[in-house]
Structures are given as C-alpha cells and as structure tokens.
Backbone as ProteinMPNN parsed JSONL, in Angstrom:
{"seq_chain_A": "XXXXXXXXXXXXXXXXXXXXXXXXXXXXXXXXXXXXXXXXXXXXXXXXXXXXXXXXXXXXXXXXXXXXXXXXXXXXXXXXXXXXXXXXXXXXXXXXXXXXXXXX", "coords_chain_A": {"N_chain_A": [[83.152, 109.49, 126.905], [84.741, 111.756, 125.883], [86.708, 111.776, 127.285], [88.347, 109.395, 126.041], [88.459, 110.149, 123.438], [90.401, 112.553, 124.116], [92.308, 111.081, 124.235], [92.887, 110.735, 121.2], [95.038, 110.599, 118.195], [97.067, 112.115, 115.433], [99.549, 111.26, 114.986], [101.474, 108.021, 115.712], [102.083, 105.913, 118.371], [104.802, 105.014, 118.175], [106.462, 106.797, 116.526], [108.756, 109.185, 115.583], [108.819, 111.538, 114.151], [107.613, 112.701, 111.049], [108.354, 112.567, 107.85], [108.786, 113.926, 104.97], [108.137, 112.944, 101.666], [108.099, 114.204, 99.677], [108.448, 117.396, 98.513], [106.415, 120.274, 100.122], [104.885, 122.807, 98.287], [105.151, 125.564, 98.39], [105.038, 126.769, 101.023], [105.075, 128.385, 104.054], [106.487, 129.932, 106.651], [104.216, 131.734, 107.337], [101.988, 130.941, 106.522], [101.612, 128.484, 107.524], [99.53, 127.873, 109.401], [97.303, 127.268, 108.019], [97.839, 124.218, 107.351], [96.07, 121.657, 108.269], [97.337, 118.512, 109.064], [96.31, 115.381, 108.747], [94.791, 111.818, 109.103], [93.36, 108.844, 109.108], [91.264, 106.88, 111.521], [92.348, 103.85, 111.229], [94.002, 100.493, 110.479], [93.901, 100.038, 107.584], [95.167, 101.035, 103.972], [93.746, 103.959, 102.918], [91.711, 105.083, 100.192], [93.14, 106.767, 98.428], [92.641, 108.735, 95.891], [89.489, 108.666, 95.613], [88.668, 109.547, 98.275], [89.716, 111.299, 98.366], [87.864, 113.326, 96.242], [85.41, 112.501, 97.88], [85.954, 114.218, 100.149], [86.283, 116.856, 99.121], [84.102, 117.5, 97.645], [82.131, 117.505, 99.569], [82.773, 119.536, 101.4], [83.127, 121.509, 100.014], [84.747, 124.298, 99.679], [85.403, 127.968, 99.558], [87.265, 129.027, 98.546], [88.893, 126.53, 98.25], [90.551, 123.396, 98.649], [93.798, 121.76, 98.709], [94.65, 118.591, 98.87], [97.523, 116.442, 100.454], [99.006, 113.483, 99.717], [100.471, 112.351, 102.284], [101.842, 110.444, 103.196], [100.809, 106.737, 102.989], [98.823, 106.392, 105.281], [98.594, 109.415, 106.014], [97.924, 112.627, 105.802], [97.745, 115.639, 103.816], [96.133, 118.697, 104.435], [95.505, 121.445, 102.425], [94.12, 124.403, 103.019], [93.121, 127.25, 101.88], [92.381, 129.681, 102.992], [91.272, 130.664, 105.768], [88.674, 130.91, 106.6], [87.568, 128.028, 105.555], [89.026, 126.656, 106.494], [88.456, 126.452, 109.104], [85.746, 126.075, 108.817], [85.24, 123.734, 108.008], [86.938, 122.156, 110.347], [85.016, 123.187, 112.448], [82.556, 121.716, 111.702], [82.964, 119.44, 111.518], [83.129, 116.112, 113.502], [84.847, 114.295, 111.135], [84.405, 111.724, 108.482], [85.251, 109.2, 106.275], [84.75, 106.297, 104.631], [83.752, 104.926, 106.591], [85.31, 105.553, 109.0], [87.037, 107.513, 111.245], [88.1, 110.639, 110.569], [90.835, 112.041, 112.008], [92.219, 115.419, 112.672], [94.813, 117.224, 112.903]], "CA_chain_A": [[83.523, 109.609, 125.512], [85.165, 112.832, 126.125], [88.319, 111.079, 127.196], [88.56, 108.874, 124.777], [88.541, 111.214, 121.926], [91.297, 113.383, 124.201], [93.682, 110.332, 123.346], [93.262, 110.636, 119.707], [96.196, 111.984, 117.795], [97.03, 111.937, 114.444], [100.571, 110.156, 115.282], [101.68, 106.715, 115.778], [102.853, 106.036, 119.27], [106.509, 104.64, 117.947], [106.723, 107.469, 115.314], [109.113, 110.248, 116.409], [108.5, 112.418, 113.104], [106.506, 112.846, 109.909], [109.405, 112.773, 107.227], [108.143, 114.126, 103.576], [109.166, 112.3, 100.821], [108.11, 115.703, 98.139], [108.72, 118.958, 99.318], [105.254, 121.184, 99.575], [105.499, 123.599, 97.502], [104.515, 127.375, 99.217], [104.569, 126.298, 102.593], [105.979, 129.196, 104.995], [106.107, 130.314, 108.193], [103.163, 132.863, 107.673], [100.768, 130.03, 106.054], [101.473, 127.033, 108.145], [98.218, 127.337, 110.477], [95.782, 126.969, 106.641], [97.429, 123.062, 107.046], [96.388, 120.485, 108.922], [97.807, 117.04, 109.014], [95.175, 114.285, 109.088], [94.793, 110.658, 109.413], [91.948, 108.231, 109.634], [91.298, 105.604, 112.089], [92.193, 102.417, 111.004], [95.038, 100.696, 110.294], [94.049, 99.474, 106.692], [95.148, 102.087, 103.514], [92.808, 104.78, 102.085], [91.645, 105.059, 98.527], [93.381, 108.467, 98.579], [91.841, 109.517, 95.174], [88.266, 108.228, 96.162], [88.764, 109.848, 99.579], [90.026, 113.369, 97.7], [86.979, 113.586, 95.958], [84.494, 112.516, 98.607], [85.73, 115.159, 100.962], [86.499, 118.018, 98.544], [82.603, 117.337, 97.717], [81.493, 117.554, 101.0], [83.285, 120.473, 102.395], [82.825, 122.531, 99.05], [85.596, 125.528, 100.516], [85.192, 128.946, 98.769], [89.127, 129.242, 98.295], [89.477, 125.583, 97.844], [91.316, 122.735, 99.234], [94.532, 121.053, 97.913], [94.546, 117.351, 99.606], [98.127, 115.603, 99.033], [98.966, 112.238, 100.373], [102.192, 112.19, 102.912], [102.035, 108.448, 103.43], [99.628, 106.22, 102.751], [97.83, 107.296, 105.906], [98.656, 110.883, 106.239], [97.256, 113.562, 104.55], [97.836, 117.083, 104.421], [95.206, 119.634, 103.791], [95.882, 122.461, 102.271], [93.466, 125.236, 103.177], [93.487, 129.194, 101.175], [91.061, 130.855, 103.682], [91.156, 130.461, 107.162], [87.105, 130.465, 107.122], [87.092, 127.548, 104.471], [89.367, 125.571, 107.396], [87.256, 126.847, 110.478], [84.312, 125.49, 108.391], [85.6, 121.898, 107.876], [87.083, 122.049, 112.038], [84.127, 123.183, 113.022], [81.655, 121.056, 111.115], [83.423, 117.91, 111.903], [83.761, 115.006, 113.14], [84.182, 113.806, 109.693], [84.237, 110.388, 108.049], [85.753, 108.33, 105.241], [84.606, 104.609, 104.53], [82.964, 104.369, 107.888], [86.65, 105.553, 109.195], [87.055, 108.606, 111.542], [89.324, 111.371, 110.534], [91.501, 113.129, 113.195], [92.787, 116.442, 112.457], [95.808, 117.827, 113.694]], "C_chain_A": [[84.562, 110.709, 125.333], [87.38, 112.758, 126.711], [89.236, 109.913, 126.546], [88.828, 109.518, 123.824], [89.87, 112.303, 122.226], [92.436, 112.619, 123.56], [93.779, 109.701, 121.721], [94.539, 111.249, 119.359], [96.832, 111.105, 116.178], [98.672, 110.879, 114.065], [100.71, 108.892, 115.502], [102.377, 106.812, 117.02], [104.752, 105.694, 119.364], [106.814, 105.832, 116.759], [107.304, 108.914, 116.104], [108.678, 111.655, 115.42], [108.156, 111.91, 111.799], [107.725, 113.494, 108.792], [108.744, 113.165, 105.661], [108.789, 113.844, 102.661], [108.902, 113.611, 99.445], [108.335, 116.59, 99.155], [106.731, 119.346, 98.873], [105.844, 122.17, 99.876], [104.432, 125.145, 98.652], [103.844, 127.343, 99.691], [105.73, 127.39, 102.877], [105.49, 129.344, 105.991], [104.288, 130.879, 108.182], [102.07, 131.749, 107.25], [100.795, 128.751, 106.764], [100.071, 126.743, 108.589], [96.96, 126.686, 109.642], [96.382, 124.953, 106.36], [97.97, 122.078, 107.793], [96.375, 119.116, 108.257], [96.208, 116.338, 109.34], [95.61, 112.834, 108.957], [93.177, 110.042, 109.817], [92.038, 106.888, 110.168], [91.519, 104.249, 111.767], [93.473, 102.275, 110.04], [94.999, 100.059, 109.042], [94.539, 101.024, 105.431], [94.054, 102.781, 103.12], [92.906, 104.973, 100.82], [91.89, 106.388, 98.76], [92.441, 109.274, 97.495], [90.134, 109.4, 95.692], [87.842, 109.249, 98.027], [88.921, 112.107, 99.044], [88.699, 113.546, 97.74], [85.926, 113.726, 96.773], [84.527, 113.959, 99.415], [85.716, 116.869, 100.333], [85.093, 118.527, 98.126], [82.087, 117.962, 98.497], [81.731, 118.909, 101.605], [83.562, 121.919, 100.921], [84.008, 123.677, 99.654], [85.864, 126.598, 99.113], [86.271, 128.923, 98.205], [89.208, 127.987, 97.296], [89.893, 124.775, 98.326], [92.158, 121.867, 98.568], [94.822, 119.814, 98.932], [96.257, 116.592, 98.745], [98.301, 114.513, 100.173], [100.478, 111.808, 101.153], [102.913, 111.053, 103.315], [100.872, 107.388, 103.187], [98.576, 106.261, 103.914], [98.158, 108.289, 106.769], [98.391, 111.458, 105.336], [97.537, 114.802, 105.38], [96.665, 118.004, 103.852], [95.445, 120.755, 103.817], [94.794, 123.526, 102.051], [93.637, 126.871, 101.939], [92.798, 129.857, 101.23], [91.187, 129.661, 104.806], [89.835, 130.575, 107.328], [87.316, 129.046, 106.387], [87.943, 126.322, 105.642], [88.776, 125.284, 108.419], [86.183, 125.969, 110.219], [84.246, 123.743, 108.665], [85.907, 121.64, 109.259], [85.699, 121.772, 112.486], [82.683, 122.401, 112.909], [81.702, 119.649, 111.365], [82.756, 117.302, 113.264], [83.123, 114.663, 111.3], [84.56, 112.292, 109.619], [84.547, 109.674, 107.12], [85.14, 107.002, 105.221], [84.223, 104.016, 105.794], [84.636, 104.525, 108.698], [86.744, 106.931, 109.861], [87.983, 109.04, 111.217], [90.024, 112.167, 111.215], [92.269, 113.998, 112.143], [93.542, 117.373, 113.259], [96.515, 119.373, 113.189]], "O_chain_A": [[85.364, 110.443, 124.439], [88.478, 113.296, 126.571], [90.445, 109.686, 126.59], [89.888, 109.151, 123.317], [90.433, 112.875, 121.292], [93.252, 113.043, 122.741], [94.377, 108.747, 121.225], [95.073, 112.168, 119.979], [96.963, 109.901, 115.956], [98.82, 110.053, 113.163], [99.565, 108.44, 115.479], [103.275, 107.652, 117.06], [105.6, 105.992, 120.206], [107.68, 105.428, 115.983], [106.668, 109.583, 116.919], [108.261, 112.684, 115.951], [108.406, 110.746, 111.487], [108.014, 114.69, 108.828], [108.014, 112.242, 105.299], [109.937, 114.271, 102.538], [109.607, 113.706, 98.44], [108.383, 116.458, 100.378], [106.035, 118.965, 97.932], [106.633, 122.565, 100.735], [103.397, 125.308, 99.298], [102.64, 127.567, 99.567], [106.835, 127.455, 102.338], [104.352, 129.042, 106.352], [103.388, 130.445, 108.902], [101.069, 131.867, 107.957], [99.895, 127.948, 106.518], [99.469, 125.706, 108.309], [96.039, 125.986, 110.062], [95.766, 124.269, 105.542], [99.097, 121.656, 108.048], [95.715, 118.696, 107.306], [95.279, 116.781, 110.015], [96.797, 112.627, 108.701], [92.251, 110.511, 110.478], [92.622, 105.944, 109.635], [90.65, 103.469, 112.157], [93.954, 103.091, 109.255], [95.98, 99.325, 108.923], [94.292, 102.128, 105.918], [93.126, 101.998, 102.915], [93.996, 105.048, 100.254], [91.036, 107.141, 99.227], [91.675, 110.176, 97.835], [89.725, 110.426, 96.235], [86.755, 109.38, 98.589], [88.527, 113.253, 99.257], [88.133, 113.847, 98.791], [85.311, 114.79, 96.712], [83.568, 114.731, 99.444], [85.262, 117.843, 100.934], [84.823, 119.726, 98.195], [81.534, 119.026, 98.22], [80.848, 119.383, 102.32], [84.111, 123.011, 101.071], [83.602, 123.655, 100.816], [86.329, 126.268, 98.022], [86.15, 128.74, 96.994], [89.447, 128.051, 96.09], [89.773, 125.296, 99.435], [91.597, 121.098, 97.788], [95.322, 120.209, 99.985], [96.468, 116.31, 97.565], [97.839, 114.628, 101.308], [101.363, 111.106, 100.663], [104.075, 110.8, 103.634], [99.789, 107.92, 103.431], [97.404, 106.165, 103.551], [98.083, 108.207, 107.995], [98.506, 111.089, 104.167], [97.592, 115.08, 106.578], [96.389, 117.877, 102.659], [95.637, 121.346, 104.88], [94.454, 123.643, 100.874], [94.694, 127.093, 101.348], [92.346, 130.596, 100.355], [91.199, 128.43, 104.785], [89.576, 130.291, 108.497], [86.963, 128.475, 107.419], [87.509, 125.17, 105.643], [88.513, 124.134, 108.771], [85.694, 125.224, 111.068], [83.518, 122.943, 109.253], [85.143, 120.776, 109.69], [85.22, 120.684, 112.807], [81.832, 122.433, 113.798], [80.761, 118.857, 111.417], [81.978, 117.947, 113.967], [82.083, 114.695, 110.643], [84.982, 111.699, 110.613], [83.465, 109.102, 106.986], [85.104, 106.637, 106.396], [84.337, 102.818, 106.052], [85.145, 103.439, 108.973], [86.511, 107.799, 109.02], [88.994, 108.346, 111.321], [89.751, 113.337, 110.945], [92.797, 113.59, 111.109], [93.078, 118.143, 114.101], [97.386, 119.907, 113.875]]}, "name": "protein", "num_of_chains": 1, "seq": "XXXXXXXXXXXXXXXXXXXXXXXXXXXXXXXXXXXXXXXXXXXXXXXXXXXXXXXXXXXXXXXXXXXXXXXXXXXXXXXXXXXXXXXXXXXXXXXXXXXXXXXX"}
C-alpha cells in the first residue's frame, strides 16, 4: 500500500503547470508553506461549496481556513497558523464523497 500512495500526486501526468485564472490575494514568499494545493481522486467534479463546508466543519482550525477553487479539481487551502495546517496533515487521510484528497 505504501507504494501506491508514494505515486499519488496532486498533478495530472500531461499537466506541465497549475495556471490561476484570479490572482490570490496576500500570497508571498514568507506565507507560501500555510498553502497547500489539493485535489481529490476521481476524475468526476466536486460540489466545491458542499465540499467547503464539509471540510471547514471537520477540521474546525483556530485561525481558520480560506478554501478557493483553482479549477474545478484543484483547490487551494489557505491556512493562518501553521498548527491549524499540521493539524489537518497530520490528521489525514481525509475524504470527500467517498473521494480521497491528496495534499500537496
């Protein structure tokens, strides 16, 4: 199982880059590491709002988490506490609609 799960990745094997059609807004150098990219297994779309909610639920984060939608399946999560990201990493594997979510 263990090598299986190494060849996850939140990419598409024909996809050279992750092009943003909005700008996010107060993203810098010094805050990049509070956000990871995600994606969930399967190649049908996600109810993004339905999907916000569930996980923003779930993962309660003292700070907060701002979830925006970079394609219809990419997501960025926007962390504002490096425990409140640790928590959600470390707590994981997580889950959507019976749908694993990789986090990059």
């Amino acid at each position: 199982m263990e090598r299986r799960m190494d060849k996850l990745s939140v990419f598409d094997e024909e996809e050279e880059e992750l092009i943003l059609d909005t700008p996010v807004e107060n993203v810098s150098i010094n805050n990049l590491e509070f956000y990871p990219v995600g994606r969930f297994l399967t190649d049908r779309n996600v109810n993004f709002l339905a999907m916000k909610h569930r996980l923003t639920s779930l993962w309660r984060p003292g700070k907060g988490v701002c979830i925006k939608e970079l394609n219809p399946q990419r997501f960025l999560f926007q962390f504002f506490h490096v425990i409140d990201m640790q928590c959600v990493l470390d707590r994981g594997p997580w889950t959507f609609d019976g749908h694993l979510l990789v986090l990059h």
